[in-house]
PDBQT receptor file of N, H, CA, C and O in Angstrom, charges set to zero:
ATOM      1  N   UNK A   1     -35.665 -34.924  11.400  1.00  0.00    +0.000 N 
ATOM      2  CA  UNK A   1     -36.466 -35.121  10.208  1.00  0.00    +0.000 C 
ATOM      3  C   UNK A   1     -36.463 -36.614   9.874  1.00  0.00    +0.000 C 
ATOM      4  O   UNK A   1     -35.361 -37.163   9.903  1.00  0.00    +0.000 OA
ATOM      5  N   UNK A   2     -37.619 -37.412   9.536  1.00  0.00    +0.000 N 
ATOM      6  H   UNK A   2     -38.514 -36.966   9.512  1.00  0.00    +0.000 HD
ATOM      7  CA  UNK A   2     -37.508 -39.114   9.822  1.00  0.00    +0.000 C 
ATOM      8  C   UNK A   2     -37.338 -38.820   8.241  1.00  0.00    +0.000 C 
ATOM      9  O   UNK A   2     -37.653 -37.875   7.518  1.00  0.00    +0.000 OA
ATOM     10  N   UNK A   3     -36.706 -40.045   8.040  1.00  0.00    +0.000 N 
ATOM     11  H   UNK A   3     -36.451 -40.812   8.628  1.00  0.00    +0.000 HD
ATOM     12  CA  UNK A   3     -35.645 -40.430   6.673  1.00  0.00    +0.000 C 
ATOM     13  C   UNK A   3     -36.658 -40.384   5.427  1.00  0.00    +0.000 C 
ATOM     14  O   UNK A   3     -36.456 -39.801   4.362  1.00  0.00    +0.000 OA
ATOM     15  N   UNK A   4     -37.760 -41.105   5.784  1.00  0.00    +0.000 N 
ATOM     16  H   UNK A   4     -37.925 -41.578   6.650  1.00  0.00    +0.000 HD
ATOM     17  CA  UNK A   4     -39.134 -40.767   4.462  1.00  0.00    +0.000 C 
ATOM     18  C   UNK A   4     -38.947 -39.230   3.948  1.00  0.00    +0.000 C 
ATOM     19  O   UNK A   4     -38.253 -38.900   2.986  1.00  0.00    +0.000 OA
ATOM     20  N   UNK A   5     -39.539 -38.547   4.600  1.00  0.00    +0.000 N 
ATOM     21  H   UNK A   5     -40.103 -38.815   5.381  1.00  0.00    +0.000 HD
ATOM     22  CA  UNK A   5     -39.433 -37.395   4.369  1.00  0.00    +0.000 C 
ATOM     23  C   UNK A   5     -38.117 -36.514   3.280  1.00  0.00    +0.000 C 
ATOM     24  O   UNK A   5     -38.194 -35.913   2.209  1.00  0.00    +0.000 OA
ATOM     25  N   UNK A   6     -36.785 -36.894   4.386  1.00  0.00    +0.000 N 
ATOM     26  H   UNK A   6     -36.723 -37.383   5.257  1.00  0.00    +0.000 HD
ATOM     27  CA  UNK A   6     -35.859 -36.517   3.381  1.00  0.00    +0.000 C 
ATOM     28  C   UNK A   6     -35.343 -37.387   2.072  1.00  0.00    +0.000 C 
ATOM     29  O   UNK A   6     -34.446 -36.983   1.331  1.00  0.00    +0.000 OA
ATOM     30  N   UNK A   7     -35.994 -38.558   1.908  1.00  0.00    +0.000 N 
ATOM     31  H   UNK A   7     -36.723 -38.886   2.510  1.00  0.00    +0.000 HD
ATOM     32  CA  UNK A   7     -36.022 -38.924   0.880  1.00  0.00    +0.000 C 
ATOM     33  C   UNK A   7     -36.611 -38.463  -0.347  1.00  0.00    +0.000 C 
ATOM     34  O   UNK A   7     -36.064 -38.378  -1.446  1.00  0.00    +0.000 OA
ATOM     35  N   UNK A   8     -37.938 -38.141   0.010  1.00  0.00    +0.000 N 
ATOM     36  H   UNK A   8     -38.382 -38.211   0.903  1.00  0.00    +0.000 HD
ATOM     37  CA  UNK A   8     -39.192 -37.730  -0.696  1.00  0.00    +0.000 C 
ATOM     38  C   UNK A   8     -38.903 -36.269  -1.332  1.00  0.00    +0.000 C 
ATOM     39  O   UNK A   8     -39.634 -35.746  -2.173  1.00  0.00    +0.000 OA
ATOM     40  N   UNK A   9     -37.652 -35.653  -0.768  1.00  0.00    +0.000 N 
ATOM     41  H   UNK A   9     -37.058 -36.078  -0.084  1.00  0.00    +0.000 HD
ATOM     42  CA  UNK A   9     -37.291 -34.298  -0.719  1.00  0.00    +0.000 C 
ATOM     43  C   UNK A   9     -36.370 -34.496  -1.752  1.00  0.00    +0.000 C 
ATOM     44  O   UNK A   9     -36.604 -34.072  -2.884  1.00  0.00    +0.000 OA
ATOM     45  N   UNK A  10     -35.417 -35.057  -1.490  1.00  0.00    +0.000 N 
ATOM     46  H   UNK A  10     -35.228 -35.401  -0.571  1.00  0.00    +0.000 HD
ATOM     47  CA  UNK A  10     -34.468 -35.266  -2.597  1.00  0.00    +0.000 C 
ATOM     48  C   UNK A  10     -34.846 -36.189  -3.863  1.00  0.00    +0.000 C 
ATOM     49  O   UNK A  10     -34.176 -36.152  -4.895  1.00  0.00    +0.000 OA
ATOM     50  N   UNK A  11     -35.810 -36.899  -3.728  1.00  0.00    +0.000 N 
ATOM     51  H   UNK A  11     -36.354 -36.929  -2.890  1.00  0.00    +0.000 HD
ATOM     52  CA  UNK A  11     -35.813 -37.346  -4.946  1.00  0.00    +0.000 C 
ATOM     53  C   UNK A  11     -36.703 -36.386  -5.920  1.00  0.00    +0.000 C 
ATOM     54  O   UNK A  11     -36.751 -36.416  -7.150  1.00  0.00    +0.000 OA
ATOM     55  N   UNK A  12     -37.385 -35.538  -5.030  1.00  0.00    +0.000 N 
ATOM     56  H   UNK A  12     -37.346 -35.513  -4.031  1.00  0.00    +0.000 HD
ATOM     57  CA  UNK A  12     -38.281 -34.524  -5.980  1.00  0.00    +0.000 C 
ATOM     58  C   UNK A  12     -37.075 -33.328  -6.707  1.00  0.00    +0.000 C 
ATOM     59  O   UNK A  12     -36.978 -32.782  -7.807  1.00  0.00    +0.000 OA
ATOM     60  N   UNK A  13     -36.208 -33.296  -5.311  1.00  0.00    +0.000 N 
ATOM     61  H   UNK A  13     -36.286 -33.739  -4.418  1.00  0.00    +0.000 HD
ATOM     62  CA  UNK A  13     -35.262 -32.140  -6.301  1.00  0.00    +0.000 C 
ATOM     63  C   UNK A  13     -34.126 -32.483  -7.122  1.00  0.00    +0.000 C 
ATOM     64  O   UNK A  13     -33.388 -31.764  -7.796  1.00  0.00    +0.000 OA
ATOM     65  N   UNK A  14     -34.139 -33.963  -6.892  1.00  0.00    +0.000 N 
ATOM     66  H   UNK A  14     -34.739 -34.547  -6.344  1.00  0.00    +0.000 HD
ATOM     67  CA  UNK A  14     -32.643 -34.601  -8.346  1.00  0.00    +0.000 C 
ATOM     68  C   UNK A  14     -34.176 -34.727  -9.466  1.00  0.00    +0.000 C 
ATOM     69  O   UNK A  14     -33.848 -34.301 -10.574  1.00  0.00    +0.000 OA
ATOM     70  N   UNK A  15     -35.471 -35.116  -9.456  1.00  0.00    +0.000 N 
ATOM     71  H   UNK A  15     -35.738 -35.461  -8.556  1.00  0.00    +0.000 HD
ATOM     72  CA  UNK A  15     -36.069 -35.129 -10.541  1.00  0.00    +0.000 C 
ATOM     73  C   UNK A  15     -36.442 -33.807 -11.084  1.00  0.00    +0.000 C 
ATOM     74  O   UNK A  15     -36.448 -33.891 -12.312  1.00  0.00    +0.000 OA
ATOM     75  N   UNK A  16     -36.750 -32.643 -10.690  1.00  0.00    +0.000 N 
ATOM     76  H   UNK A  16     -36.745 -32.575  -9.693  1.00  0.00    +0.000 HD
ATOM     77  CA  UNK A  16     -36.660 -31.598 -11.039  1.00  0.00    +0.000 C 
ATOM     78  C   UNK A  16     -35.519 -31.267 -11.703  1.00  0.00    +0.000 C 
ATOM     79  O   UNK A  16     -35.682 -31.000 -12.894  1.00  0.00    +0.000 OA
ATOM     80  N   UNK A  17     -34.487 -31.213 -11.306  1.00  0.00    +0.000 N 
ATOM     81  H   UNK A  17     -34.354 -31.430 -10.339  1.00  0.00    +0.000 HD
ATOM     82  CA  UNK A  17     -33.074 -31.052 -11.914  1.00  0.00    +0.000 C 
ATOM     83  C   UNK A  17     -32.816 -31.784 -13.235  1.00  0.00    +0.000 C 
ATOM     84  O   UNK A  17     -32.720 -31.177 -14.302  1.00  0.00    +0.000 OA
ATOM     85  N   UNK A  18     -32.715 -33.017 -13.128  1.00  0.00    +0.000 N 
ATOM     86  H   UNK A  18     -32.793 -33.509 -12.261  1.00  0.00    +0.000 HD
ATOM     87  CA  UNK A  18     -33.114 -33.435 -14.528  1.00  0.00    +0.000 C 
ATOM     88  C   UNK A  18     -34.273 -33.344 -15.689  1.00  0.00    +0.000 C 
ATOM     89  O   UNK A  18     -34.108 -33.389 -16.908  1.00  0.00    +0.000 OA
ATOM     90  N   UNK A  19     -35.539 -33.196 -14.922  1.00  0.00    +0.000 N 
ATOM     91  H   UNK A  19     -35.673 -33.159 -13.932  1.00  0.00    +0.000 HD
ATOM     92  CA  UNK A  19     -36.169 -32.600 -15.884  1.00  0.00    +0.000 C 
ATOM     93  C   UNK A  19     -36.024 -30.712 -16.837  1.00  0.00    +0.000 C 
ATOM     94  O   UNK A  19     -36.354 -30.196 -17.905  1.00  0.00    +0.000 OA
ATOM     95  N   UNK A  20     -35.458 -30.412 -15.801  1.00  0.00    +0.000 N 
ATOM     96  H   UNK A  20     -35.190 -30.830 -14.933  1.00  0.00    +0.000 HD
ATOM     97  CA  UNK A  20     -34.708 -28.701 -16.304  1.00  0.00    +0.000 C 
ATOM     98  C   UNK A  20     -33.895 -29.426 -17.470  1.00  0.00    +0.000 C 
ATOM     99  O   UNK A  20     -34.200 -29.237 -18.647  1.00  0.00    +0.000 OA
ATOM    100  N   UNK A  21     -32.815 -30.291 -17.078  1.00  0.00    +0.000 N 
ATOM    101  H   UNK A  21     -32.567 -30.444 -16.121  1.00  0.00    +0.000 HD
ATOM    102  CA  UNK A  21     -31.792 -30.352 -17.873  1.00  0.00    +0.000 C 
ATOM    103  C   UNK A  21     -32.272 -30.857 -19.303  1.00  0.00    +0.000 C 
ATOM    104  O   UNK A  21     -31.993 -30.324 -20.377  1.00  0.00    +0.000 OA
ATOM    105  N   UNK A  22     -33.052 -31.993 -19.102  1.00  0.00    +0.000 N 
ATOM    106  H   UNK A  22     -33.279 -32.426 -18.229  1.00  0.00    +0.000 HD
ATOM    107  CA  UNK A  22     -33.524 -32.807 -20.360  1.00  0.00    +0.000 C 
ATOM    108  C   UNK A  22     -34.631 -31.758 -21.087  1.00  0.00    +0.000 C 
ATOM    109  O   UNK A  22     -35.065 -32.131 -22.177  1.00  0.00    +0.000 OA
ATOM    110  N   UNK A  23     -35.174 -30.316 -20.491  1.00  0.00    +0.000 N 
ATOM    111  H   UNK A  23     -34.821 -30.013 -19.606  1.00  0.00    +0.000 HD
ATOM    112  CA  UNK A  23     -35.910 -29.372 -21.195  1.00  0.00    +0.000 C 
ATOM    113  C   UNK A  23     -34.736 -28.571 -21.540  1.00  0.00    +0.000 C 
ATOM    114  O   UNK A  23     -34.973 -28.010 -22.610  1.00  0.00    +0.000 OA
ATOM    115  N   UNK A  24     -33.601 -28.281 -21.112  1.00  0.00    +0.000 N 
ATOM    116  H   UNK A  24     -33.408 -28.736 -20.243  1.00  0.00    +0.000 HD
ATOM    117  CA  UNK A  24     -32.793 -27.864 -21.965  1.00  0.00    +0.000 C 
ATOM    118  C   UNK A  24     -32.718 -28.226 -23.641  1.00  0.00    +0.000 C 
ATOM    119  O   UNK A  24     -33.048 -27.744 -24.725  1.00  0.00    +0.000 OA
ATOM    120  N   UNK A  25     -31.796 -29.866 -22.844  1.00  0.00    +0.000 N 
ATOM    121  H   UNK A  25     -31.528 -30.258 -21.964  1.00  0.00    +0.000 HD
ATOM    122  CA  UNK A  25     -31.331 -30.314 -24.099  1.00  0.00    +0.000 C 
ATOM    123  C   UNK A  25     -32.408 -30.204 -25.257  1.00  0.00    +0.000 C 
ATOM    124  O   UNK A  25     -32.046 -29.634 -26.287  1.00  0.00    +0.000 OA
ATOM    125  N   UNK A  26     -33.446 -30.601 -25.195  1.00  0.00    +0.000 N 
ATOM    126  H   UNK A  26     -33.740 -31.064 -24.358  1.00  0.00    +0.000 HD
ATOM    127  CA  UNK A  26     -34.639 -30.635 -26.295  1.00  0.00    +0.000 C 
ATOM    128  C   UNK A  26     -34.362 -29.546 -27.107  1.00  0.00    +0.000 C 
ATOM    129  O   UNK A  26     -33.848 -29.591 -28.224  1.00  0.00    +0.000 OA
ATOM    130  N   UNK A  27     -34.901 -28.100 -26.204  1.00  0.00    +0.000 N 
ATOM    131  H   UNK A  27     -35.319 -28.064 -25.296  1.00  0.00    +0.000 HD
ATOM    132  CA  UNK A  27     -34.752 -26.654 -26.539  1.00  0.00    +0.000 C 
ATOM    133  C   UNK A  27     -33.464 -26.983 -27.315  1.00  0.00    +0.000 C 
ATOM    134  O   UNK A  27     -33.747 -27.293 -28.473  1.00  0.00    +0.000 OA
ATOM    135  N   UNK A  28     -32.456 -27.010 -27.123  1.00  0.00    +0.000 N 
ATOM    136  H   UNK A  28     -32.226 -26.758 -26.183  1.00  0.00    +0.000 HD
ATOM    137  CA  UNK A  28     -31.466 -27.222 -27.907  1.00  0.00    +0.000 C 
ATOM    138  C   UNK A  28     -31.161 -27.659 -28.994  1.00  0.00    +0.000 C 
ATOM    139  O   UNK A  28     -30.616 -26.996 -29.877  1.00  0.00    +0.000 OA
ATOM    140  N   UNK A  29     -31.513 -28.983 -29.075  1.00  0.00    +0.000 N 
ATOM    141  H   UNK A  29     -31.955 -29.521 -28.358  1.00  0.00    +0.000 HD
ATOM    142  CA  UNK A  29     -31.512 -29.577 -30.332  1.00  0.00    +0.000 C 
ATOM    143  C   UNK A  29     -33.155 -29.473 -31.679  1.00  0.00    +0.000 C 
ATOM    144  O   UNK A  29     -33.458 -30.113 -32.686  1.00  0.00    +0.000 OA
ATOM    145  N   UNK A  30     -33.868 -28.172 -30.820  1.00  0.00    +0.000 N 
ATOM    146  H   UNK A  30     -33.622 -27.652 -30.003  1.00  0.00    +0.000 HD
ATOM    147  CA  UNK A  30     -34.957 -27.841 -32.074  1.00  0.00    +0.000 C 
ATOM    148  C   UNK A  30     -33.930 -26.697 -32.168  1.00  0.00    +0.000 C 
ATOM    149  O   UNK A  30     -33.600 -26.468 -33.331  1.00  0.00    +0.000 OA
ATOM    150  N   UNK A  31     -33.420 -26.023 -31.361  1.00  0.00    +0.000 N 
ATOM    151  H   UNK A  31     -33.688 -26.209 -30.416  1.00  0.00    +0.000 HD
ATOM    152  CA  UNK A  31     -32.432 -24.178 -32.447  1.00  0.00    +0.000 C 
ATOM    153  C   UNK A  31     -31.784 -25.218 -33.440  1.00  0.00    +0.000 C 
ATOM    154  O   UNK A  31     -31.932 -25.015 -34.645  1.00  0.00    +0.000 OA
ATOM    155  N   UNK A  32     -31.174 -26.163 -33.071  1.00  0.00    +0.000 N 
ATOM    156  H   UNK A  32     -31.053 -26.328 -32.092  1.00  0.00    +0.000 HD
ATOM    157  CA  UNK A  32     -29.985 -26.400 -34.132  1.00  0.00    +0.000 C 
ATOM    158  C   UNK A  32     -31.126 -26.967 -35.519  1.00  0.00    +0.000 C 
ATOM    159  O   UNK A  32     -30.676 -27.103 -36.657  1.00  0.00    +0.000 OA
ATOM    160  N   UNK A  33     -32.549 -27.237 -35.200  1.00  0.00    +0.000 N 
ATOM    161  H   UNK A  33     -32.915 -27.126 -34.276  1.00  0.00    +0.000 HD
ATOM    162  CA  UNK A  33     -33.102 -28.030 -36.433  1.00  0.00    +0.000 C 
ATOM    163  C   UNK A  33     -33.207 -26.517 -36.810  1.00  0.00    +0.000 C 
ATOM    164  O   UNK A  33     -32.738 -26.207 -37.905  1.00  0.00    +0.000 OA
ATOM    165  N   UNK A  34     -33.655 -25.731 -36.190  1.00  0.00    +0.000 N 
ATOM    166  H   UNK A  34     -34.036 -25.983 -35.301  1.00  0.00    +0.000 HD
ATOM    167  CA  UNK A  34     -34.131 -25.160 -37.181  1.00  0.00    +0.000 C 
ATOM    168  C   UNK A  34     -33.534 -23.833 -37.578  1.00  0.00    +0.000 C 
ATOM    169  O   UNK A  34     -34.118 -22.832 -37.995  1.00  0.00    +0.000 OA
ATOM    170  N   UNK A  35     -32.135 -24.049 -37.341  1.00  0.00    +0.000 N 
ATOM    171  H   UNK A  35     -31.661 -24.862 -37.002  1.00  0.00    +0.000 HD
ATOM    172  CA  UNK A  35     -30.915 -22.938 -37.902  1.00  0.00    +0.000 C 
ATOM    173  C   UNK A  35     -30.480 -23.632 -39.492  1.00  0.00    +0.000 C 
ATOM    174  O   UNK A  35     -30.258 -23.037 -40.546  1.00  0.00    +0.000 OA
ATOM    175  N   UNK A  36     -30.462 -25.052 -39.202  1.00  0.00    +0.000 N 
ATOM    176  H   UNK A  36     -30.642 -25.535 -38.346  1.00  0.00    +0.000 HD
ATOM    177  CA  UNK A  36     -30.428 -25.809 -40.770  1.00  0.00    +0.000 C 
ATOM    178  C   UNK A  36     -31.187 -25.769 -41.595  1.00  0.00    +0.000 C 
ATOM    179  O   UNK A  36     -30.986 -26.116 -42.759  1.00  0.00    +0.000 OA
ATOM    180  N   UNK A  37     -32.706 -25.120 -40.909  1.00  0.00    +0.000 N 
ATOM    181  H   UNK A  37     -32.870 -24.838 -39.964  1.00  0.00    +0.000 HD
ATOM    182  CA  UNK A  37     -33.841 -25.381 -41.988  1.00  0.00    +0.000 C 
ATOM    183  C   UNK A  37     -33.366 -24.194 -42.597  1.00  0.00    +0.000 C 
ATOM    184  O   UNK A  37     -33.123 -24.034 -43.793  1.00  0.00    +0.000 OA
ATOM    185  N   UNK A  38     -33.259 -23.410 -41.712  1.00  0.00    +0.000 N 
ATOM    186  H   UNK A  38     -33.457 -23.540 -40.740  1.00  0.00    +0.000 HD
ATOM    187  CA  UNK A  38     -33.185 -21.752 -42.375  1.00  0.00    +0.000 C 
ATOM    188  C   UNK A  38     -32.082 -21.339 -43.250  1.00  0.00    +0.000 C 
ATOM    189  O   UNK A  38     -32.192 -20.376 -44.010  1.00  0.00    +0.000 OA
ATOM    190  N   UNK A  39     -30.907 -22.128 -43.145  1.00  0.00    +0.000 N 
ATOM    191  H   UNK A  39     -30.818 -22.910 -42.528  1.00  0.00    +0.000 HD
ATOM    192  CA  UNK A  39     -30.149 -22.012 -43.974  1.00  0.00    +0.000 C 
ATOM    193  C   UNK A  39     -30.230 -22.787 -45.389  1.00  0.00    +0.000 C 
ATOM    194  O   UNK A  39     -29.580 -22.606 -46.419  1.00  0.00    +0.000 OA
ATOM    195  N   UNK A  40     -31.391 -23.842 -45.042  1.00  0.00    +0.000 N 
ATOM    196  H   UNK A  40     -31.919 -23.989 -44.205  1.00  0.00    +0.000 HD
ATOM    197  CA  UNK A  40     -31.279 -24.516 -46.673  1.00  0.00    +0.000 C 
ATOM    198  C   UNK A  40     -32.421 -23.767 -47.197  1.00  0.00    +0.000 C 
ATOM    199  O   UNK A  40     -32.716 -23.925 -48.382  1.00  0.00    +0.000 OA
ATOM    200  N   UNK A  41     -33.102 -22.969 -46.458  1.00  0.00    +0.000 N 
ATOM    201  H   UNK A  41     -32.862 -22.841 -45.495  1.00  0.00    +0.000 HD
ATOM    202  CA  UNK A  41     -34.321 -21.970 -47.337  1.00  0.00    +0.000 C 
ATOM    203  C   UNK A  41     -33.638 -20.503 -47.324  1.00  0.00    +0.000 C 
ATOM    204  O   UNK A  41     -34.260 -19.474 -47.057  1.00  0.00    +0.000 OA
ATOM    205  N   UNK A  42     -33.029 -20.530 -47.470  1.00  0.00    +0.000 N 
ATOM    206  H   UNK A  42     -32.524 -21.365 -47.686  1.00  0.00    +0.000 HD
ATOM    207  CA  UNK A  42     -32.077 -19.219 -47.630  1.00  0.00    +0.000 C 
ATOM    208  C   UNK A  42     -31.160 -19.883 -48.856  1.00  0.00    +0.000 C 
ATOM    209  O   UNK A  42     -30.778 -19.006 -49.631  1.00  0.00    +0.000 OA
ATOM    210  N   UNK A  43     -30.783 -21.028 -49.160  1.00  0.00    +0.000 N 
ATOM    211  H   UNK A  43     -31.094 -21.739 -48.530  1.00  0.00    +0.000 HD
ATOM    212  CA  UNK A  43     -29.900 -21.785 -50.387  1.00  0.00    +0.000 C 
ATOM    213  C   UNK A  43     -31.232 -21.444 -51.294  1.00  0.00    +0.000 C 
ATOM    214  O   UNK A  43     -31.344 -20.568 -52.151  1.00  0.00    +0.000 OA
ATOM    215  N   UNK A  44     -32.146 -22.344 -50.873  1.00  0.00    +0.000 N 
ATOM    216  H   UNK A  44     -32.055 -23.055 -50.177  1.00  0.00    +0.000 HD
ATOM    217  CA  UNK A  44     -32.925 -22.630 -51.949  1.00  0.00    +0.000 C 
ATOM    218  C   UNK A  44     -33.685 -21.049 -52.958  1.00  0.00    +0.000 C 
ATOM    219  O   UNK A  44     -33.777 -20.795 -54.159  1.00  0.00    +0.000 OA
ATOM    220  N   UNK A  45     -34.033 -20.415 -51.865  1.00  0.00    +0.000 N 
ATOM    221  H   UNK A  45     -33.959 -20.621 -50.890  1.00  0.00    +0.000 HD
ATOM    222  CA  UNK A  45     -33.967 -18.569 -51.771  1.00  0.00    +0.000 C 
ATOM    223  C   UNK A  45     -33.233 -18.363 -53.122  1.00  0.00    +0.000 C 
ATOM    224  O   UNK A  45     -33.798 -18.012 -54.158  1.00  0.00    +0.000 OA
ATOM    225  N   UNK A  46     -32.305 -18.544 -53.031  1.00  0.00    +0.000 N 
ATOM    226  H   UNK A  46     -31.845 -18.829 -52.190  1.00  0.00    +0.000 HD
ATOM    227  CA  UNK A  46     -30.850 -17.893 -53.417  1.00  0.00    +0.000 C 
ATOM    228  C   UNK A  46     -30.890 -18.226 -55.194  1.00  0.00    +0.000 C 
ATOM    229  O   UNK A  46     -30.794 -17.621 -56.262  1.00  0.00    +0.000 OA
ATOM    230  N   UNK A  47     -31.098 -19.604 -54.662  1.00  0.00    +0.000 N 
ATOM    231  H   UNK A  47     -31.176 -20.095 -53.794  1.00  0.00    +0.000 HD
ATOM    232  CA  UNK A  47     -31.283 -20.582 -56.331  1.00  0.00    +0.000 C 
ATOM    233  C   UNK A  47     -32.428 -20.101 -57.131  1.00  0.00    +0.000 C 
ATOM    234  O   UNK A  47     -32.392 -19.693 -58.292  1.00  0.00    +0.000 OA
ATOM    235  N   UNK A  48     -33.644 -20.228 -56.198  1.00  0.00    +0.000 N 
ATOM    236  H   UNK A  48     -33.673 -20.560 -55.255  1.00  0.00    +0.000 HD
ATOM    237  CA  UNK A  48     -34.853 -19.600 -57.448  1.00  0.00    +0.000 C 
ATOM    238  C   UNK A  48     -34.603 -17.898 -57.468  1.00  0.00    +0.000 C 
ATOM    239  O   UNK A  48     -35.519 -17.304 -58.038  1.00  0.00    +0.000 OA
ATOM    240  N   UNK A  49     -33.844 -17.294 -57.098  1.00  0.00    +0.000 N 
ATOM    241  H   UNK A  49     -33.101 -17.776 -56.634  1.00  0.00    +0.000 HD
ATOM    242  CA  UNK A  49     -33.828 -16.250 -57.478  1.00  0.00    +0.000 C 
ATOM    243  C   UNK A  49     -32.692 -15.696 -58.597  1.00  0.00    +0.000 C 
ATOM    244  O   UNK A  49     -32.605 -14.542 -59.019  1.00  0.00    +0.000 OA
ATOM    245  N   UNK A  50     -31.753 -16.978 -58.995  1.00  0.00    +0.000 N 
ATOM    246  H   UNK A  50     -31.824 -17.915 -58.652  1.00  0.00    +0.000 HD
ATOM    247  CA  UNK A  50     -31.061 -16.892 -60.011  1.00  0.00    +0.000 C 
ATOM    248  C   UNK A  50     -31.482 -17.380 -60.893  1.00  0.00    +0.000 C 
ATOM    249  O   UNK A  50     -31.095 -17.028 -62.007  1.00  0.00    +0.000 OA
ATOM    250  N   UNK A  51     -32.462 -18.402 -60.737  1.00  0.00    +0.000 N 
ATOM    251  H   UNK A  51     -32.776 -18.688 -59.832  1.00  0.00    +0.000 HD
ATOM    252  CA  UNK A  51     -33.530 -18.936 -61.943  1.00  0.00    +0.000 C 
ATOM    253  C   UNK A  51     -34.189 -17.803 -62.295  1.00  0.00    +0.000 C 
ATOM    254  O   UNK A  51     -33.855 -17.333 -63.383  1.00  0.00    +0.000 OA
ATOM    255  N   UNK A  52     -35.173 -17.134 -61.581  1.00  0.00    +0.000 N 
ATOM    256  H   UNK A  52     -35.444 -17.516 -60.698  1.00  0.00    +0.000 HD
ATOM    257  CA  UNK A  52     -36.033 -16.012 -61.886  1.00  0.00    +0.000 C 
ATOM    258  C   UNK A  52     -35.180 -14.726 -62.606  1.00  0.00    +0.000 C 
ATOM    259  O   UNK A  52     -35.734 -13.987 -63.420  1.00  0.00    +0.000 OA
ATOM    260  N   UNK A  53     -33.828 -14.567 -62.218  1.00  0.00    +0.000 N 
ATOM    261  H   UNK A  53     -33.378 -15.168 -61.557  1.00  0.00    +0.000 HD
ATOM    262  CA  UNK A  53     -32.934 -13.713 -63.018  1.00  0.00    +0.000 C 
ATOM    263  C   UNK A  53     -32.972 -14.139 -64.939  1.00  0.00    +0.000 C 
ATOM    264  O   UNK A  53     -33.262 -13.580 -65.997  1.00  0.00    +0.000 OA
ATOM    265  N   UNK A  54     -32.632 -15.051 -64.604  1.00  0.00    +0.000 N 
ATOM    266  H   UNK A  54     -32.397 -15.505 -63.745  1.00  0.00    +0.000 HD
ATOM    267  CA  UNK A  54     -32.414 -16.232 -65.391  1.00  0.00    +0.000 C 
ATOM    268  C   UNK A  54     -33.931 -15.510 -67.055  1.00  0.00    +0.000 C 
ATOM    269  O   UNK A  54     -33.922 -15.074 -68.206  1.00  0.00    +0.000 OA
ATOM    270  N   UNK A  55     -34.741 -15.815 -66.126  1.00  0.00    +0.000 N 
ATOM    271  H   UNK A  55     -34.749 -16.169 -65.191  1.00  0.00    +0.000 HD
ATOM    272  CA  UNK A  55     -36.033 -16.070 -66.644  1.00  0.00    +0.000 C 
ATOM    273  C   UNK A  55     -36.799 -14.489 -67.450  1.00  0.00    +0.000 C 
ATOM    274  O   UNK A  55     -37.391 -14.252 -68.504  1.00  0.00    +0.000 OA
ATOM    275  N   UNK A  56     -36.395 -13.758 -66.338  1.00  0.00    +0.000 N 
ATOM    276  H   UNK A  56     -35.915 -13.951 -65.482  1.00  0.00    +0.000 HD
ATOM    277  CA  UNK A  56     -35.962 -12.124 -66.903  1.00  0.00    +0.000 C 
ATOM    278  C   UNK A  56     -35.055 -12.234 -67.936  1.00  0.00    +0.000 C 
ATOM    279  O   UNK A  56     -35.471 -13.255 -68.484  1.00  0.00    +0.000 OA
ATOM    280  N   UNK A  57     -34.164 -11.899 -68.527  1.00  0.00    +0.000 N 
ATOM    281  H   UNK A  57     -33.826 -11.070 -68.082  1.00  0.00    +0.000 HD
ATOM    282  CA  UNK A  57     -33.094 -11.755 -69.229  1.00  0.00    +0.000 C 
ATOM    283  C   UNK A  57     -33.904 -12.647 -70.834  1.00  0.00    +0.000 C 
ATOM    284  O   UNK A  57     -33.737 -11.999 -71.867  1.00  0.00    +0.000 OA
ATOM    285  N   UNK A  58     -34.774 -14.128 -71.012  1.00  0.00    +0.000 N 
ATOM    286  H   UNK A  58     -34.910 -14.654 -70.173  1.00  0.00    +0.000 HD
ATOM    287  CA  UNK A  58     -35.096 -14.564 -71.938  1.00  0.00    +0.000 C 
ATOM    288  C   UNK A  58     -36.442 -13.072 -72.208  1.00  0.00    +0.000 C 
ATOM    289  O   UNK A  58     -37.161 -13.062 -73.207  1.00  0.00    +0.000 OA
TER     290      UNK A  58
């Protein structure tokens, strides 16, 4: 196999490999955005619904 070739081979499959990896990481760091979003709209949830308690009771 002349050396072009297996070059051309491996550099397609270390760039593939890193592109998997760096589509990982991404994927990754949007769950974590948006496990925080969901938990501060689940706070905020929480708050206007003790206001709205709140608002009942007057």
């Amino acid at each position: 196999m002349p050396i072009s070739v297996l070059t051309i081979v491996l550099v397609s499959v270390i760039g593939g490999l890193l592109y998997a990896a760096y589509e990982q990481h991404v994927k990754l760091q949007i769950s974590k955005n948006n496990n925080q979003q969901d938990s501060e709209t689940q706070q905020q949830m929480a708050a206007l619904k003790n206001e709205l308690k709140s608002l009942k009771k007057l």
